[in-house]
Each structure stands twice: as structure tokens, then as C-alpha cells.
C-alpha positions in Angstrom: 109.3 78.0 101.5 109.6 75.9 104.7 113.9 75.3 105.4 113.5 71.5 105.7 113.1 72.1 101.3 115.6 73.9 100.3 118.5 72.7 102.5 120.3 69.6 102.7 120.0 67.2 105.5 123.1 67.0 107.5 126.4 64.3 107.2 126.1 61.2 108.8 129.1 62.6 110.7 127.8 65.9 111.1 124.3 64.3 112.4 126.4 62.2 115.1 128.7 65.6 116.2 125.7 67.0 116.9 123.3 65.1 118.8 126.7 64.3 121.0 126.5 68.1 121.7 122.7 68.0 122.3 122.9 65.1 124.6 126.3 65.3 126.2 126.8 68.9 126.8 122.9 70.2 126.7 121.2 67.5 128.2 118.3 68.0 125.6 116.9 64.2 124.3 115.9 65.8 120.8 115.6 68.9 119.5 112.5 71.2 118.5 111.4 71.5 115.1 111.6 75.2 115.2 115.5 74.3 116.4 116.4 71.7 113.9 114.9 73.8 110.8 117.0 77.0 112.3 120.4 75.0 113.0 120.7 73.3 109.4 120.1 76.4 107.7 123.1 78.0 109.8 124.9 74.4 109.5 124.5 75.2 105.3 125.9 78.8 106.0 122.9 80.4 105.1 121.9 83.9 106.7 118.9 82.8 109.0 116.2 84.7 111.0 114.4 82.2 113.6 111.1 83.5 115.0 110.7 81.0 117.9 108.8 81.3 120.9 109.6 82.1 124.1 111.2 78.8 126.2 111.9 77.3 122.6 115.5 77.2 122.9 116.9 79.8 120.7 120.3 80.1 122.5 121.1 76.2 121.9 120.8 76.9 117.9 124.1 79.0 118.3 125.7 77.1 121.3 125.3 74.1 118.6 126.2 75.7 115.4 129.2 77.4 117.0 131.0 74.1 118.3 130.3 72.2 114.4 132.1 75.7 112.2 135.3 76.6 112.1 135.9 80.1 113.9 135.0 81.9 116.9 131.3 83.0 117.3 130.2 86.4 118.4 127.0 87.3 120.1 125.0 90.5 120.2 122.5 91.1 123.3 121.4 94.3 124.0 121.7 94.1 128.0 124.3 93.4 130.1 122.1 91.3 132.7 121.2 88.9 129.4 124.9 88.8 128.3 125.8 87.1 132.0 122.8 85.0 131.6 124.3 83.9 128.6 127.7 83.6 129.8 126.6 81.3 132.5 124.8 79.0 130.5 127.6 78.1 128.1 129.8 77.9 131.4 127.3 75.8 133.2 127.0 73.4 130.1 131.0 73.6 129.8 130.7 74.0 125.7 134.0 76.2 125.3 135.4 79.2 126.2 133.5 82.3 126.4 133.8 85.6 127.5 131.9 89.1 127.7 132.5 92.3 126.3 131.1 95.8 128.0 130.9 98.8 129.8 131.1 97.3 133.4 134.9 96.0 132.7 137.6 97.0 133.4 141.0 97.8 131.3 142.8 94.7 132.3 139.7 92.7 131.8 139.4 93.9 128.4 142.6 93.2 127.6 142.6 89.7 129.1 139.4 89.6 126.5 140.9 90.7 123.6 143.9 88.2 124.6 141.5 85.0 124.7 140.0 86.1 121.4 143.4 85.9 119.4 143.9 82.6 121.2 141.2 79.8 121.6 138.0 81.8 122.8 135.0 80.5 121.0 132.0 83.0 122.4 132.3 86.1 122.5 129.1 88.2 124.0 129.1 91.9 123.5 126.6 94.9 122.8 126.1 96.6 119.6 127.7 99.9 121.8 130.8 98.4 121.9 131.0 97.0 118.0 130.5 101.2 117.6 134.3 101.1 119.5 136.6 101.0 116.3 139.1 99.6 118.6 136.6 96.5 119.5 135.7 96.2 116.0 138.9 95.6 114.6 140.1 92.9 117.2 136.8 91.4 116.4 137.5 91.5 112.9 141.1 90.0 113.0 139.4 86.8 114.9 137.5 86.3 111.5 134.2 85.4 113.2 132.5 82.7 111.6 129.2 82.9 112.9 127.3 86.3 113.8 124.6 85.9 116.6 121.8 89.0 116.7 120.0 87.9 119.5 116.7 90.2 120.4 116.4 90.8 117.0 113.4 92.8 116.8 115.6 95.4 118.7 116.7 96.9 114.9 112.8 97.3 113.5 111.9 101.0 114.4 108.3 99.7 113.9 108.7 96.9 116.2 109.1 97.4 119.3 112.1 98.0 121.9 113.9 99.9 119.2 117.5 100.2 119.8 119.2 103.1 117.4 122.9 101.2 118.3 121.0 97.8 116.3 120.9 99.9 113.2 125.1 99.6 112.8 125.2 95.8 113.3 124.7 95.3 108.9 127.7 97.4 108.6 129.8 95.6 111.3 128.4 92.5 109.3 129.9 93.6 106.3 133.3 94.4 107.8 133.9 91.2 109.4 133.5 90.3 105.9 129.5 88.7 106.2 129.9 85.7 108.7 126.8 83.2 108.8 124.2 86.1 110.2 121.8 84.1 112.9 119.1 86.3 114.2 116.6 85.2 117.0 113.6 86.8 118.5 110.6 85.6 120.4 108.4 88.0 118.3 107.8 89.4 115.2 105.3 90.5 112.9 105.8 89.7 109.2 106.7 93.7 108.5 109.1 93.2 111.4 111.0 90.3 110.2 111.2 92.3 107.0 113.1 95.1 108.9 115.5 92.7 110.5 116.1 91.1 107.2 117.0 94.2 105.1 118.5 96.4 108.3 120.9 93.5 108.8 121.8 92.8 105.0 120.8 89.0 105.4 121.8 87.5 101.7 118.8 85.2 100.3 117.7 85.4 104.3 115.9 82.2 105.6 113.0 82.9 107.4 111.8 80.2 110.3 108.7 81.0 112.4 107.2 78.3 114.5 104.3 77.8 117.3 103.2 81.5 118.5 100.6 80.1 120.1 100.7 79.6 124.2 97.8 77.8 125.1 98.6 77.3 128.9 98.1 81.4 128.5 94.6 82.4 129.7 93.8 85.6 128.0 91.2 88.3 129.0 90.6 92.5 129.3 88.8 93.9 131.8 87.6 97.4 131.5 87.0 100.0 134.3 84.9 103.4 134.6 88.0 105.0 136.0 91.3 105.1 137.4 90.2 104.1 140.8 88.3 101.5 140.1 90.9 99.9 137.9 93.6 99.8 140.6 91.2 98.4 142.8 90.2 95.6 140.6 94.2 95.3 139.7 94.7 94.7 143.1 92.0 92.7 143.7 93.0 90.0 141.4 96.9 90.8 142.4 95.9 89.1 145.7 93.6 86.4 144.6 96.6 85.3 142.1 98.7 82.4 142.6 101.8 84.0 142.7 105.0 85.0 141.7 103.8 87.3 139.1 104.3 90.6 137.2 102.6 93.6 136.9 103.2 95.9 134.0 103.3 99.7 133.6 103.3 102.5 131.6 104.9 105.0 133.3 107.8 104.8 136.3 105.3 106.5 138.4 102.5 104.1 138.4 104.9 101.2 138.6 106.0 103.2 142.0 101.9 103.4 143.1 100.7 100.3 142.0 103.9 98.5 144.0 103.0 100.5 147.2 99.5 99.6 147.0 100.2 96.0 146.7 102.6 95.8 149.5 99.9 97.6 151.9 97.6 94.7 150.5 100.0 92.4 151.6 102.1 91.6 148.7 105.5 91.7 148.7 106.3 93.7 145.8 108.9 95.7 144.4 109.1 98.5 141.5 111.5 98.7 138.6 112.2 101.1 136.1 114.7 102.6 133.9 115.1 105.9 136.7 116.4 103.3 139.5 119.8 103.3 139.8 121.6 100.4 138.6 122.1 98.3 141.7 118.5 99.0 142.8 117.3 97.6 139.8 119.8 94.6 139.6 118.8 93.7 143.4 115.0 93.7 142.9 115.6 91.4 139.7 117.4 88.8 142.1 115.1 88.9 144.9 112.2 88.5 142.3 114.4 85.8 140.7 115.1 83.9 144.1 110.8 84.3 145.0 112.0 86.8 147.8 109.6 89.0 146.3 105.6 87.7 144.9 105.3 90.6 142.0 107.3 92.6 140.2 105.8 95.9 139.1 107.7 97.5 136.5 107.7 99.6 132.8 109.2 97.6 129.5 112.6 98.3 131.3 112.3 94.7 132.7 111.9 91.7 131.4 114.2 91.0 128.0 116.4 88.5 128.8 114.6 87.5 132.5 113.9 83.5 132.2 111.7 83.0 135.5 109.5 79.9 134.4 106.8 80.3 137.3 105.5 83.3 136.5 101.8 82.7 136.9 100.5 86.0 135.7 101.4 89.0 133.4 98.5 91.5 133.7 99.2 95.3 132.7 97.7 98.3 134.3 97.8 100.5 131.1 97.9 99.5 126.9 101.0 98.3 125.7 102.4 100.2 122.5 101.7 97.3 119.7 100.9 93.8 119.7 104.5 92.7 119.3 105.4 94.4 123.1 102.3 92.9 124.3 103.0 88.9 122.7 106.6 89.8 123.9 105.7 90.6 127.8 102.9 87.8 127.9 105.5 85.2 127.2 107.0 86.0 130.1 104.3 83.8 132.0 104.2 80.1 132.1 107.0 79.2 130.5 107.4 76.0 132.7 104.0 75.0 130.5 101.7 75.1 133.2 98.7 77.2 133.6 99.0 80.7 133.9 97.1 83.9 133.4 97.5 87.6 131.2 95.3 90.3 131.6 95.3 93.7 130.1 93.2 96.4 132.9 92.4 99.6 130.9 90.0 102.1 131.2 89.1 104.2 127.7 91.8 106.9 128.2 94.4 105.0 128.3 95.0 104.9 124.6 95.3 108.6 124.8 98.6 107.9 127.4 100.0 105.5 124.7 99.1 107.8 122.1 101.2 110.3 123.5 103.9 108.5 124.6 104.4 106.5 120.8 104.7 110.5 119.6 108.2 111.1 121.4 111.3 110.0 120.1 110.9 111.5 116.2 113.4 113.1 114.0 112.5 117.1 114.0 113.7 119.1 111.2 115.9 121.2 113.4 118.2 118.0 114.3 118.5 117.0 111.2 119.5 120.4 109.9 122.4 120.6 112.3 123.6 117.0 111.7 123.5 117.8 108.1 125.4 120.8 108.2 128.0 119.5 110.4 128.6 117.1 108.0 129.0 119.7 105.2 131.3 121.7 107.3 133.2 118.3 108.2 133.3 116.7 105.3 132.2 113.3 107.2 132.7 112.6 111.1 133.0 109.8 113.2 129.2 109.6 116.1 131.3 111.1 118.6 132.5 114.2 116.8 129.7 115.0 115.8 127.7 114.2 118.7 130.4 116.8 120.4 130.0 119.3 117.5 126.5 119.4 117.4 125.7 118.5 121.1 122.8 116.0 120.2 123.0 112.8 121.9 125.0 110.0 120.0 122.0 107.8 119.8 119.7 110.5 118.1 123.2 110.8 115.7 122.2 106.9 114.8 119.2 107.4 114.1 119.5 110.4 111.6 122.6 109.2 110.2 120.4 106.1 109.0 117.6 108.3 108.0 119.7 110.1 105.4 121.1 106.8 104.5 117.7 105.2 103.5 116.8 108.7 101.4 119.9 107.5 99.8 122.1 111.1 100.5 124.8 109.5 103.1 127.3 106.5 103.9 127.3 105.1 107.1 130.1 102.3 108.3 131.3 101.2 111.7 133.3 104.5 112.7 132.1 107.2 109.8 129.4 108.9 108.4 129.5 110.8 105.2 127.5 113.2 103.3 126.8 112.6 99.9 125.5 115.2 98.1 125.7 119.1 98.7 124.0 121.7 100.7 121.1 122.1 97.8 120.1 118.5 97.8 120.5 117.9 101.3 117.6 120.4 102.2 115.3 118.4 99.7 116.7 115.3 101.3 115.7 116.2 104.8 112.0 117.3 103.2 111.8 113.0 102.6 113.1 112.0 105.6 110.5 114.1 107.5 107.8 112.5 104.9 108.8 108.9 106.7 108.8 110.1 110.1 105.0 111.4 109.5 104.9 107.4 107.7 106.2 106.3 111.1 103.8 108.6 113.4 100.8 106.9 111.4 102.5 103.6 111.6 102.8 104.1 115.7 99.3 105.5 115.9 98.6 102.3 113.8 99.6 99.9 116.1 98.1 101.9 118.9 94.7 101.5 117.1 95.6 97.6 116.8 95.7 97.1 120.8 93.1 99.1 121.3 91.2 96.6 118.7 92.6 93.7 121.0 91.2 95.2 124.6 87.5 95.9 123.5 87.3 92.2 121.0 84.1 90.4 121.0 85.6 87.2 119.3 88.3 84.9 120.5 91.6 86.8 121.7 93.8 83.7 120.7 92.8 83.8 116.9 92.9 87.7 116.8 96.4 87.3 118.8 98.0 85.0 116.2 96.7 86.3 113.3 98.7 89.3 113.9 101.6 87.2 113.7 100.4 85.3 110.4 99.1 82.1 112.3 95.8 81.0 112.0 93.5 79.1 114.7 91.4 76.1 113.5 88.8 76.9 116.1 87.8 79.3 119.1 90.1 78.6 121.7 88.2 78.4 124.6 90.7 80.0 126.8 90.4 83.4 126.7 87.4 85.6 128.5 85.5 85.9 125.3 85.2 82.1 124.7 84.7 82.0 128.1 81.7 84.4 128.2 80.4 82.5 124.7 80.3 79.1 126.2 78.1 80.2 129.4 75.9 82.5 127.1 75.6 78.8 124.9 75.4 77.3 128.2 72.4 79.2 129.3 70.8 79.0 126.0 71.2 75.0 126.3 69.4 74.8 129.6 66.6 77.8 128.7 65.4 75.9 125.8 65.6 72.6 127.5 63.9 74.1 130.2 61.2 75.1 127.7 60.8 71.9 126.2 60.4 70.2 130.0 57.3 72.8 130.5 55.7 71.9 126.9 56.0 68.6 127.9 54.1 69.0 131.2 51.9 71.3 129.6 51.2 68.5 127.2 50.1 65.8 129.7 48.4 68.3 131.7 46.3 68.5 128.4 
């Protein structure tokens, strides 16, 4: 059911509030369909999920919906670098007042915070790690929120991609502020991942709004090489020849070290960045790439969420990424200004092996789960932290299982507890089923693996096969994408072979 049916049009009065927002603070002309259907679902206080492209204008759908309901409106990004970004923009557009909420604060300017949000403050951005605070939470929920932002969305699916254990909390925290409007946004997701956000974040009677997936200033292609070798070489090759600035994406934090180091002795100015930089080495290559100080950035899935560059020119990747989703997700990092640009995917046949082994980390063992679940026979029901400190697993891997025992229906988990709910007998049978969906998952992950495998060896039009996965269909071959490509000259040929022929018949003919 399309939104534009089952919710009403706006107020003449509410119509006018708006478009003074969209032109007066915004500077937009009109708004996007994607936009409009999202913002008067939200505007009718309905839960909404809006699938919207990259570039689409996501953030204005809260910025908008914030200034026209009563009550302050609270934000959820998963990295700091995107919360700024955010900031900025609402500063820069001088909506209201806003403020951030994290880990690089300090006490007095949490307290000034937590001042401004008993007072006038109207956005609040903050990560899911500090809702997990029950000190945060409960200033939060005195400022009776009115509207619930879950921005990178498809950070709560554990079979989407970019999976963030801290997401799985947010439903709770919704249900403690006492169920604001709930507006998620994403750039991607797959019709089983928009089912995960819906039912991990308890949306009521959830309106779903997907529009355009489809990037057709994107050229598409895969080339495949004999061996490691030869496939940096040709990575570097076509680095070069590029117009530039560009990225350059990589499994591992050691290749994105090599492949850096062998574009800068090509000539490139490159830089690496992954997740074992330290902080300010990571934030200083983002702002040189930013500021074009840099040409390419070569880097694992730690960069990119949140980074709104609109020149990129090319997106190629030097190994598989882990599903489709990642892979729409860190295309759409290139041309968003709408002019042409270019994504390629390098791989050489053992490369699905690497991703195959590196989807396999991050499961639930049995041992884990056995001393979570005695911990919380012995403690009757703890708080993350204790048991985190009483079982000496990470906090994060706490998520995770507490939520596993949730969904086999054996524990309660709110913003600052988790509780066993059955005894020592049932929980070893309990355990037995959340094992049975790990294995689920494994096959899932190995799944999806399998599925961008499928994309890198197609012999039909990567557009088509691209969207499809998202539930879009193509009307025709695209004719931008390597296989088209490769169809039309192979047509081409054909065409001028047999017309060829028919010029020699004919002169055969006279001859005659």
C-alpha cells in the first residue's frame, strides 16, 4: 500500500508551515516524492521506515517533521563523525536548537546538554551507547520526546549489514519514552531487512516507503583476474586512468595499507583508513580526503557511513563485499552530485573464500551463552555492565546474547536489565534453539556470500540483477553496465558481419 492512500493530505495551514520551512530554512524549491510520502506519514504520527536513496534527503524529513510537532526530537546515529555532520547542518540551516550527546564530552558539557534539554532544545543527537546510560535515558525520557529519529537503520538487522549489537536496545528505549512517532531511514535495504528494522524496533502498523534504488549515472562492471598480482596491477591501472577523487575499498586493514602504498608510488595521492588507526589519524585522512587534499581513499567498511563527498567519481573494491546491501550501500557513495561516475568490483576466484571466512566470526558459541545464562541464575537478573564484569565477556557480545534468549522467548531485556525467565532446566534447552538460529544465520551469511558471488561472474545486465535484489524491477537492459556493454558490440559486430555478407552476395550477384 503506497502512503499517499492511506494518509491524509496535510492542513492548508500545515501545507503553508511547511513549505516556509522547505524554502526559507532549507532552501529546497520542492520536495521529493520519496520525502513528501515519508514526512506526512510522520506528520499523521504514524511509525515510518523510509528506504530512500543515497542524496535523497533523508535528514530534511526529520529537520521538517521536528519543527511542525510538539516536543523535542531525538536522533540516533551510530558515529560520532555523522552526529557533527548532523549538528552542523541544522546549525547551518539555523532550524532550532540542537545539541549532541557522546563519549568525546565532557562533564560540564553534558551537563550544559542535559540543561538545554529541560529548557528549549529541540534536537538532540546521540548514540544508541549512550541511551544504554540509565542516567541519559531518564533525562531523555523526562523531555517526553515527541519524535524518535533511527537514522542508519539497517544498523539493527543482524542479516543486514553493519550490524550494531547497541541497535538491538533502541525498541526498548522506544517503549520507555513511552513510543514517540518512530522515523527510521536508511539508504538500503532488502525487503527481509526492512522486516528486521520493523519488528527489532517495535514500529506499530509500520509504514513502509522505498523509492528510486536505481543510480543510473553509476556505470557498473567486474573484472576478474588469474591472481593476486595481476589484480592489483589492473586495480592500479584503472586507479590512475580515473578521474579522480575516488575510493578504493578493502577487505582487510592490511590490503587497504598495500593497495594505498602502491598507489602513492604510482603517483596517487592516497591515504589508508581502517578501524586499527587511531582516532585522530583516521579523523585527519577523512578531512584531507574531504577538502581533495588527498585523490583516493583506500579503506575497509570502517569508512564511509555518514561521509557525503558528492564528487566521488569511482567506488571500485579490491576484494567481495559481504552481501549486496554493503555493496548498494558503498556504491552510493559515488556520484552523488548526479554526474557520471564509475563502480567496479576486482576479484579473483578466491576471494569468496576470504569473505567466507570472515562472515563466520562474530557467532554466539555455546560456551558464552552458558556463562551469561548462569550468571543470570546466580544474579537473579543484572544490569550489561555487571555482568559484562561478572562474566568478563565484552558488553557488546552481552547484547547480543541477552537478545538471543529474548527471541527464544526465556529472558526480558529493558534499557538497564536483563532477566532470566525460566530456570536452570529450561535454560539448557533454550540455549540448544538459540544455537539452531545461529547455524540459520551461518547459512543466511554464507547466503548472501553466494548472492555477490552471483553478482561478479553475471552474464545479464548488473542493473536489473542489482535492483531486483532490492524488489525493483528494470523495464529494459540498462546499457550501462559492462555486460550491456559487451552485448551491444557483440550486436554490433553481428550488424556489420551480416551486412558485410549481404554487400559480398550482392557483388557476387552482378559479377554473375
Amino acid at each position: 500500500m503506497r502512503i499517499a492512500e492511506a494518509v491524509p493530505r496535510l492542513s492548508a495551514q500545515s501545507q503553508r508551515k511547511l513549505e516556509s520551512i522547505l524554502h526559507d530554512k532549507l532552501g529546497f524549491a520542492q520536495m521529493r516524492p520519496g520525502q513528501q510520502e515519508a514526512l506526512r506519514s510522520v506528520l499523521a504520527k504514524r511509525d515510518t521506515l523510509a528506504v530512500l536513496p543515497t542524496g535523497a534527503g533523508k535528514s530534511a524529513i526529520y529537520q521538517i517533521a521536528a519543527l511542525m510537532l510538539e516536543g523535542p526530537t531525538v536522533v540516533v546515529s551510530p558515529l560520532i563523525a555523522l552526529q557533527r555532520d548532523q549538528l552542523e547542518s541544522i546549525e547551518d540551516s539555523d532550524l532550532a536548537s540542537a545539541a549532541v550527546l557522546n563519549s568525546t564530552l565532557g562533564a560540564d558539557e553534558k551537563r550544559e546538554t542535559f540543561v538545554q534539554l529541560k529548557g528549549d532544545l529541540e534536537f538532540l543527537m546521540l548514540s544508541p551507547e549512550q541511551l544504554a546510560n540509565p542516567e541519559t535515558l531518564e533525562r531523555v525520557v523526562r523531555a517526553k520526546p515527541s519524535l524518535f529519529v533511527v537514522d542508519e537503520a539497517h544498523c539493527i538487522a543482524e542479516w543486514g549489514h553493519d550490524f550494531r549489537p547497541d541497535y538491538l536496545g533502541l525498541g526498548a528505549v522506544i517503549e520507555r519514552l513511552g513510543h514517540p512517532v518512530v522515523l527510521a531511514l536508511t539508504a538500503t535495504a532488502s525487503p527481509e531487512v526492512r522486516a528486521q528494522i520493523l519488528e527489532r524496533l517495535g514500529m506499530r502498523d509500520g509504514h513502509v516507503v522505498v523509492s528510486g534504488f536505481d543510480r543510473p549515472n553509476i556505470w557498473l562492471g567486474a573484472e576478474l583476474s588469474a591472481d593476486e598480482a595481476s589484480k592489483r596491477a589492473a586495480l592500479v591501472e584503472r586507479v590512475v586512468k580515473a578521474p579522480k577523487p575516488g575510493l578504493v575499498y578493502a577487505a582487510t586493514r592490511a590490503h587497504s595499507e598495500q593497495l594505498a602504498q602502491l598507489l602513492r608510488q604510482a603517483g596517487v595521492k592516497a591515504d589508508a583508513y581502517h578501524a586499527g588507526l587511531r582516532r585522530t589519524a583516521r579523523e585527519a585522512a577523512q578531512t584531507r580526503f574531504m577538502e581533495d587534499e588527498i585523490e583516493v581513499m583506500v579503506a575497509t567498511t570502517a569508512f564511509g557511513m555518514g561521509v557525503d563527498k558528492p564528487n566521488v567519481r569511482f567506488v571500485f573494491h579490491y576484494e567481495l563485499s559481504d552481501s549486496l546491501d554493503s555493496y548498494y550501500q558503498e556504491i552510493g557513495r559515488a556520484g552523488r552530485d548526479g554526474e557520471p561516475a564509475n563502480a567496479c568490483l576486482f576479484y579473483i576466484r578466491k576471494d569468496v573464500a576470504l569473505r567466507r571466512f570472515l562472515a563466520s566470526g562474530g557467532k554466539l558459541q555455546r560456551e558464552s551463552l552458558e556463562r551469561i545464562g548462569e550468571a543470570l541464575v546466580e544474579l537473579g537478573g543484572a544490569s550489561r555492565k555487571r555482568l559484562a564484569d561478572h562474566t568478563g565477556l565484552p558488553a557488546k557480545r552481552i547484547t547480543q546474547a541477552a537478545h538471543r534468549l529474548a527471541d527464544v522467548g526465556v529472558a526480558e531485556v529493558t534499557t538497564t536489565r536483563i532477566t532470566l525467565t525460566c530456570d536452570r532446566d529450561a535454560l539448557s534447552l533454550a540455549i540448544d534453539r538459540v544455537l539452531a538460529l545461529e547455524s540459520a544465520r551461518g547459512e543466511a551469511d554464507r547466503g548472501r556470500v553466494r548472492a555477490m558471488q552471483a553478482y561478479a561472474t553475471l552474464g545479464t545486465c548488473r542493473r536489473a540483477h542489482l535492483l531486483a535484489h532490492f524488489g525493483e524491477t528494470l523495464d529494459a537492459a540498462c546499457g550501462a553496465c559492462d555486460v550491456c556493454e559487451r552485448r551491444r558490440h557483440a550486436e554490433a559486430r553481428e550488424s556489420e558481419r551480416v551486412a558485410s555478407e549481404a554487400e559480398h552476395d550482392a557483388a557476387a550477384a552482378k559479377c554473375r
